[in-house]
N, C-alpha and C positions, 0 to 999 in steps of 0.2 A: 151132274149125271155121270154116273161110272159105269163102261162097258169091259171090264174085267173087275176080278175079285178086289176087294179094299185092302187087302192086305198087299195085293200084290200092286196095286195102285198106289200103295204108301209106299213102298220099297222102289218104285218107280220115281216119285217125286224124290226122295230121299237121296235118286243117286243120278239126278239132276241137277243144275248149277245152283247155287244159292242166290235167295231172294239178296238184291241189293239191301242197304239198311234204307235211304231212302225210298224205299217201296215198302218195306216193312210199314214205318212212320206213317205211310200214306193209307194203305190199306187198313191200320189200326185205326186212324183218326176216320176215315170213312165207313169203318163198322160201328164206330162209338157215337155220328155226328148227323151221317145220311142218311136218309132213307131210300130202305131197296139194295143193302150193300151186297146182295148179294149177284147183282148188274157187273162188279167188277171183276174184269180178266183173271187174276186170281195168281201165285206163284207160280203153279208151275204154264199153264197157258203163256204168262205174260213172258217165263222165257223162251218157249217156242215162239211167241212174236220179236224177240229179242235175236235171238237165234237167227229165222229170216231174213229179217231184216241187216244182220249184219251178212249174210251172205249175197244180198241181193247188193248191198251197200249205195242206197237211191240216192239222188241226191234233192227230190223234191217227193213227200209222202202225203197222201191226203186220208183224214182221218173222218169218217161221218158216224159220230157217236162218242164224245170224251168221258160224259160221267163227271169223273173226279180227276180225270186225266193218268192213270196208271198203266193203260194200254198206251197212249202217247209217251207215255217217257221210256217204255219199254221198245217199240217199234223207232223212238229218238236214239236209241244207241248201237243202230247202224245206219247214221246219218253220213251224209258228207261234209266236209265243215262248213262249206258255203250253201249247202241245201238249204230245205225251208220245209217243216211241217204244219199243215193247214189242218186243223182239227174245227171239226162243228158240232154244235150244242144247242137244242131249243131252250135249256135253262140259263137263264140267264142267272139266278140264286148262286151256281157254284161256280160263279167266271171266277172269283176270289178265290175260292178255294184251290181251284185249279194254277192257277195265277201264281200261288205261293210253293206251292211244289215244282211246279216247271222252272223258277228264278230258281231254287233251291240246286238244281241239277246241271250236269256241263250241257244245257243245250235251249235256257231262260228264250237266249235271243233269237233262237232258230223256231221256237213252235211259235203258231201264231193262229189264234184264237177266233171263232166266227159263230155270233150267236144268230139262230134263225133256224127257218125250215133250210134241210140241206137241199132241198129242189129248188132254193130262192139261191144259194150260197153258192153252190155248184155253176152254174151256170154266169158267175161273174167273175169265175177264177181264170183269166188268163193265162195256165199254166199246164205243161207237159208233167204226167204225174208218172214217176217207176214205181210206184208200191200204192196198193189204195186198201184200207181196211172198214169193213163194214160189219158196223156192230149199233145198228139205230133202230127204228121202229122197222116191223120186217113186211109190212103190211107195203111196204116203199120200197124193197127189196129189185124188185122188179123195174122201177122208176130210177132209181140209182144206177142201177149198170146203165143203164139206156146213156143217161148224164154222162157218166162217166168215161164212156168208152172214144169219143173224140179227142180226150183226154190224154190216152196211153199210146204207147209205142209199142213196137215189137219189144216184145220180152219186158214190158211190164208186167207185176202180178197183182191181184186183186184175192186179197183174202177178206175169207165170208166168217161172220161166227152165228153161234146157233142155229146153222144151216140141217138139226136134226130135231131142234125141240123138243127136247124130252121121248123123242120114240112118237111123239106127234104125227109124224111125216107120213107113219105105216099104217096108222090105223081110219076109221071110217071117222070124215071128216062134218061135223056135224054145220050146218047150214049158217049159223052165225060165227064160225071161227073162220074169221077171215086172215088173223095171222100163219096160221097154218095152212088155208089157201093157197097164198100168199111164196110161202117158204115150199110148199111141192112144185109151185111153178118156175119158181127162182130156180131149183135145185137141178128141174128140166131142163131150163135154158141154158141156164153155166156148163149141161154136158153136152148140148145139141148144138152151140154157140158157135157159126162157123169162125171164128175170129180167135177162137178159147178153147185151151186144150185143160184140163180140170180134172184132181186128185181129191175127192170126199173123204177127210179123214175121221175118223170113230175118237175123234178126242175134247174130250169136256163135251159138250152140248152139237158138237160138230164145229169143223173148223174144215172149209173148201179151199184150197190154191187154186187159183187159177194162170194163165200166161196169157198172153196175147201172142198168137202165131208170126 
């Protein structure tokens, strides 16, 4: 989804950093191989999570949603060297997939991999997390901060994706979409959240920051 003109949306990407090659490699083989590619973060998103992430420089990131892992190896390249990214996945079909891209990159030994519901995975991680990214079923949305917030520190962030749905968000919500439910209450509490201070940005499908005060 594009909230300015395509043209000017092309001239945006264009004078944005370049896709690595191995993210290229990734994204081609998950247009040609998966189904739903279009689930992944995408060039120019995945270097604003690249971006962040080096400015935030975490040095433990927890990921609830991998895919094909392209958002994880992009949110990996502003790791710490001793850090540890914890990605989750209910499919278990693309641990392989995923597997061979993440060893391919400088950061194989640092992501580390959890298949399951992330409301089962969450809750067994013994770990202080400075960056958390949420890009899973949104219908859980809600259920995830909850998890996650004993979790973070002051000035940890928590970024949200498809926090706009397609323009979902605005309109009459009809009685069985419960993802979009789902995503106007998420969207409530991230800015009513006494704990969260939260920036809605108008980019790709929505993409929220949040902090922890």
């Amino acid at each position: 989804m594009h909230f300015i003109p395509e043209k000017l949306d092309d001239y945006v990407v264009a004078h944005s950093q370049t896709e690595p090659e191995l993210l290229q490699k990734l994204s081609r083989e998950t247009w040609q191989k998966v189904l739903a590619p279009r689930m992944l973060s995408g060039h120019f998103q995945g270097r604003i999570l690249s971006m962040l992430s080096k400015l935030i420089n975490p040095k433990n990131i927890l990921e609830i949603g991998t895919y094909t892992g392209y958002s994880a190896l992009c949110l990996a390249e502003g790791i710490q060297k001793e850090g540890e990214l914890h990605t989750i996945d209910t499919n278990e079909e693309l641990y392989d997939f995923q597997r061979k891209y993440f060893d391919k990159s400088d950061y194989g030994n640092q992501i580390i991999q959890h298949i399951g519901k992330a409301s089962e995975v969450i809750p067994t991680l013994n770990i202080t997390f400075d960056l958390v990214f949420i890009d899973a079923d949104k219908q859980n949305y809600p259920k995830y901060l909850e998890l996650i917030l004993p979790k973070l520190q002051k000035g940890s962030v928590i970024l949200s994706d498809n926090v706009l749905w397609s323009g979902k968000v605005l309109e009459p919500i009809s009685e069985n979409d419960k993802d979009t439910k789902s995503l106007v209450l998420y969207n409530k509490l991230m800015n009513e959240h006494p704990m969260l201070e939260t920036v809605l940005l108008p980019i790709r499908d929505g993409l929220t920051i949040s902090r922890v005060k």
